[in-house]
C-alpha positions in Angstrom: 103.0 106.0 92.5 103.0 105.2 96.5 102.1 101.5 97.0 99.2 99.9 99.0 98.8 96.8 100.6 96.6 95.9 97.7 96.6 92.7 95.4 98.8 93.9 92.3 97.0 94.0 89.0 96.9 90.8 86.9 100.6 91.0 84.8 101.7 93.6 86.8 104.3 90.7 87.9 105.9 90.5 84.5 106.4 94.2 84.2 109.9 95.3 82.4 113.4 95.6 83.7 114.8 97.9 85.8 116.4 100.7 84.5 119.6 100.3 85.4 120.0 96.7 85.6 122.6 94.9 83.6 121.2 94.3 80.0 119.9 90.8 79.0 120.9 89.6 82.7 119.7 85.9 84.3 116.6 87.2 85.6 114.7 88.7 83.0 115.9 86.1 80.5 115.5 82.9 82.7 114.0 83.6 86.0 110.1 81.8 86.2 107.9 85.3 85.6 106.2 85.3 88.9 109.6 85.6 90.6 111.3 87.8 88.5 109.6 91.2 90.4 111.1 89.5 93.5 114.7 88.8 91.9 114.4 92.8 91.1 114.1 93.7 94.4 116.9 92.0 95.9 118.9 93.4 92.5 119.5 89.8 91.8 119.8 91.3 88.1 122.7 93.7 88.9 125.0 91.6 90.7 127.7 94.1 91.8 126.3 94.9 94.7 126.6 91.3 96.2 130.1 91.5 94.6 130.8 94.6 97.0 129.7 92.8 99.7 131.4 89.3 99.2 135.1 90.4 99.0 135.7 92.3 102.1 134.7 88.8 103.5 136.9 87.0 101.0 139.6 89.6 101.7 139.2 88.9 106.0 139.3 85.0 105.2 142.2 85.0 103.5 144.4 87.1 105.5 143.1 85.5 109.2 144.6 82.3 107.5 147.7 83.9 106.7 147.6 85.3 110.6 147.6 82.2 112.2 149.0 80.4 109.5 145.8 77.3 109.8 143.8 76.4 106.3 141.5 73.6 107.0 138.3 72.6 105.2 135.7 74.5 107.6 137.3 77.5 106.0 136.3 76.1 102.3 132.7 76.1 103.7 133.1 79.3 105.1 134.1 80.9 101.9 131.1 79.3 100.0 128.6 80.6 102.9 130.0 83.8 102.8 129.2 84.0 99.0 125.7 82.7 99.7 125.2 84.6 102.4 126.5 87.5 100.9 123.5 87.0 98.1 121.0 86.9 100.3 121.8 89.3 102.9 122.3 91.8 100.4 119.4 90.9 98.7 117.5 91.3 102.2 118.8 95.0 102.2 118.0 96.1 99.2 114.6 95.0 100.0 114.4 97.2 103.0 115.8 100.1 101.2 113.2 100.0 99.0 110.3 99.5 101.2 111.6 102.4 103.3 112.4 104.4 100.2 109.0 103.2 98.4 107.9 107.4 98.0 111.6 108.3 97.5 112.0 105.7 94.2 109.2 107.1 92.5 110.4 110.5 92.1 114.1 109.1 90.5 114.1 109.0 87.4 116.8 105.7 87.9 114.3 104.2 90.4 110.9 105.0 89.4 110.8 101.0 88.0 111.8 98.8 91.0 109.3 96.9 91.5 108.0 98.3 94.8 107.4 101.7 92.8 105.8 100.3 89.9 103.9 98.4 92.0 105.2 95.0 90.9 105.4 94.1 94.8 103.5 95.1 97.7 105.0 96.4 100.5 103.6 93.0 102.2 104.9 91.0 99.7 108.2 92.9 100.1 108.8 92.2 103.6 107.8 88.5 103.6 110.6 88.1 101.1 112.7 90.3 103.5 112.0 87.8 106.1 112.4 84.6 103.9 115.5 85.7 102.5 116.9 86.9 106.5 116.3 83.3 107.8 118.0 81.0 105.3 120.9 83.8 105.6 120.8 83.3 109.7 120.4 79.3 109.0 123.8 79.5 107.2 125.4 82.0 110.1 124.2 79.1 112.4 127.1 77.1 111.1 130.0 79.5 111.7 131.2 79.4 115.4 129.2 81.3 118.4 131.3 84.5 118.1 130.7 84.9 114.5 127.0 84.5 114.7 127.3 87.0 117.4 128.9 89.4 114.8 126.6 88.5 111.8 123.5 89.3 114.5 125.2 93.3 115.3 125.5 93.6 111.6 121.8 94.1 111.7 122.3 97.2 113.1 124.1 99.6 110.4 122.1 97.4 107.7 118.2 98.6 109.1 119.8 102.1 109.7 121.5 102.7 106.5 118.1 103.7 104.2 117.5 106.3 106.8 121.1 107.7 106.4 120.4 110.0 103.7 117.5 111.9 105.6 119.8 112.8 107.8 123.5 113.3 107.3 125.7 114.6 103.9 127.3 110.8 104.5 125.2 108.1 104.3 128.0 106.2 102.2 129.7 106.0 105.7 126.5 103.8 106.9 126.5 101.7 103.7 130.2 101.2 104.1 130.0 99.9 107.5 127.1 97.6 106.2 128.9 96.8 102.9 132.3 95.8 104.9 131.6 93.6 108.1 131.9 90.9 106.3 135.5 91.3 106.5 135.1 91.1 110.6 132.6 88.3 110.2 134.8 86.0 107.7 138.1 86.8 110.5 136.1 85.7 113.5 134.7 83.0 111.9 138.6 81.5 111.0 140.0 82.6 114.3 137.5 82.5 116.8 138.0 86.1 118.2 138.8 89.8 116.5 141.9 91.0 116.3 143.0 94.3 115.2 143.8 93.9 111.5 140.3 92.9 110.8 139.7 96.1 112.6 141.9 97.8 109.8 140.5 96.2 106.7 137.3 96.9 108.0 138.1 100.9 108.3 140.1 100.8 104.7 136.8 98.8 103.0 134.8 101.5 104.3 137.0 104.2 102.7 137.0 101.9 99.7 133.1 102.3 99.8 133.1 106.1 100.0 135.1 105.8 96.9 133.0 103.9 95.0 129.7 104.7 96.3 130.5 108.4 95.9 130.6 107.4 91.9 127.4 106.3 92.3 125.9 108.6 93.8 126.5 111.4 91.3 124.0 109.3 88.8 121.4 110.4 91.2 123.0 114.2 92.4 120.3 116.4 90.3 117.2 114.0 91.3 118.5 113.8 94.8 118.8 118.0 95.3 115.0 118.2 93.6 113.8 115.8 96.8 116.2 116.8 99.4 118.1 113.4 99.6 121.9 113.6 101.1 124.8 111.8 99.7 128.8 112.8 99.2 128.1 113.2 95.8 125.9 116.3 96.2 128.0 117.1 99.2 131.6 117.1 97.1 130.0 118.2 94.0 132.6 119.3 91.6 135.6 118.8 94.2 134.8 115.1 94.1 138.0 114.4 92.3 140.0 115.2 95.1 137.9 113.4 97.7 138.2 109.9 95.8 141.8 110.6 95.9 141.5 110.9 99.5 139.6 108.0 99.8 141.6 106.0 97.6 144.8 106.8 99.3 143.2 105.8 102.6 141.7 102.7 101.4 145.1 101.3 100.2 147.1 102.3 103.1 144.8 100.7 105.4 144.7 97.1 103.8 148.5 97.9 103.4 148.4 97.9 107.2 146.0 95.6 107.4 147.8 93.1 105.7 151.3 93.7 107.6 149.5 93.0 110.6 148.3 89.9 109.3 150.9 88.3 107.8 153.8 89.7 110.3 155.6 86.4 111.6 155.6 84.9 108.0 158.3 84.6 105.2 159.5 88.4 103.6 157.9 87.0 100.4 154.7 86.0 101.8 154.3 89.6 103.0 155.5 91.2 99.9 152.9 89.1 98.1 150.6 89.9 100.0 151.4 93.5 99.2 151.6 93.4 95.9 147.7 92.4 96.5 147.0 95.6 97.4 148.8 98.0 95.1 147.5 96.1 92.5 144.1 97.1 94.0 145.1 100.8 94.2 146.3 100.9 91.0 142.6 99.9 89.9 140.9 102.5 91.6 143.6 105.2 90.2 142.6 104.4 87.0 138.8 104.9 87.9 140.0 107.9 89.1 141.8 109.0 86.0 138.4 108.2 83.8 136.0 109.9 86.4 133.8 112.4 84.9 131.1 114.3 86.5 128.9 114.8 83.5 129.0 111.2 82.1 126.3 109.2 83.9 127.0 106.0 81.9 130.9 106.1 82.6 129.9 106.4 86.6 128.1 103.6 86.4 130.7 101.9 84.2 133.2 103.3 87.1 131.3 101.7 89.8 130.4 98.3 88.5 134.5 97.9 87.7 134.5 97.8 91.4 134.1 94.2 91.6 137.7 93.5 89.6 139.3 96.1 92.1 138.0 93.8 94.8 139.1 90.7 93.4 142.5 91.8 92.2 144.0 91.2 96.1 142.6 87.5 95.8 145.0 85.7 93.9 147.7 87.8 95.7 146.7 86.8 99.2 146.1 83.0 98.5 149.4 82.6 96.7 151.1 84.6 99.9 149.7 81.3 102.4 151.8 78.8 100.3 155.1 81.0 100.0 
């Protein structure tokens, strides 16, 4: 159904889950009822997507320490508003997506239930939460230095454009990638001060990294998007897609390989190959989502995608030994 501006219906707040939202998750289980439609719109009950846009931070952080060699306790801070920014921010664009894809949802069969849709939410409703959940975002950003507010304020730009992406271009995963990775700019800046050209790297190999794991996703939706005339690689690809997330993958590792050569030349030949070792352990993830991709298994893509989060976190440990070494 399109939405109106129009009161909901009485208990059209407590409606059901989403359809693809993790099973039995914090929202519908403890979330106060008159929030939960809210929580559902900023996918606070599928958590992977604030996952994917967390690390690339965490993964920026980490190697501008091991750059210039500095850990103090701003940078604890840093790494905790990252995560809560990362929540809200993310929940902020999923809630314009959905109000600029309020007549697209409806005809998905994976979307019809968000809540603007279903009309859980308004499309008033929707965008005072988009606005409630931008400010406290920008109140944390206020604490990080001038030139990485600066950066979190251009990151507005590919984040208001992305919805549109698929109307008109084969690669919207291209947009949400540069979205979905400037954290990994941001969380540099905000260390060092100024940006330097390995966050410029990472940035380019998360965004390869998205293609790779978006594209996944995006074949869930590759029959329902050809009906309405959405775009994505998925329907672009089609049954070559194998060979283009071996593409991506390859691209992906090599540039946080370079990346994190750039970062950590200067420091001890076993702080670098830690580092490394980082990053092949991340390639060797996404190989083995590679090997398991199948285009006719819907459930296994989503499987596929949501193991995204533990190819992002496998550099972690990697790259926080590598400062002590």
């Amino acid at each position: 159904m399109t939405p109106t501006n129009e009161t909901p219906e009485p208990g059209r707040e407590s409606l059901g889950t989403v359809a693809d939202a993790v099973k039995g998750n914090w929202v519908d289980r403890l979330a106060p009822a008159p929030l939960r439609p809210y929580l559902r719109l900023s996918r606070a009950d599928r958590p992977i997507g604030t996952w994917l846009l967390l690390l690339p931070c965490w993964w920026g952080l980490l190697l501008a320490m091991l750059h210039d060699g500095r850990a103090g306790w701003h940078d604890l801070w840093i790494f905790v508003g990252c995560g809560i920014g990362a929540f809200l921010m993310r929940g902020a664009g999923c809630t314009w997506n959905d109000i600029t894809d309020r007549n697209i949802d409806g005809s998905v069969s994976r979307t019809a239930s968000r809540p603007i849709p279903s009309g859980a939410v308004t499309v008033t409703q929707a965008l005072a939460w988009l606005v409630l959940q931008a400010l406290i975002a920008f109140c944390i950003l206020l604490t990080f230095n001038w030139a990485a507010i600066l950066m979190g304020i251009i990151s507005l730009a590919p984040v208001c454009i992305y919805p549109f992406a698929k109307r008109f271009t084969w690669w919207p995963q291209i947009f949400l990638g540069l979205a979905f990775n400037w954290g990994a700019l941001l969380a540099w800046v905000a260390h060092t001060g100024r940006l330097e050209w390995p966050a410029v790297v990472l940035y380019i190999g998360g965004i390869c990294w998205t293609l790779f794991y978006d594209t996944i996703y995006a074949h869930q939706d590759a029959e329902d998007d050809a009906l309405i005339g959405v775009k994505s690689t998925a329907r672009l690809f089609g049954t070559e897609s194998p060979k283009w997330l071996r593409r991506f993958l390859v691209l992906a590792v090599l540039l946080q390989m370079v990346a994190v050569i750039g970062a950590v030349v200067g420091a001890s030949p076993v702080a670098l190959l830690v580092a490394l070792l980082g990053t092949w352990a991340f390639g060797w993830h996404m190989h083995w989502q590679l090997s398991r991709f199948d285009l006719e298994d819907d459930a296994r893509q989503l499987m596929l995608f949501r193991s995204n989060r533990d190819a992002g976190l496998l550099p972690l440990p990697f790259f926080a030994v590598a400062l002590f070494v």
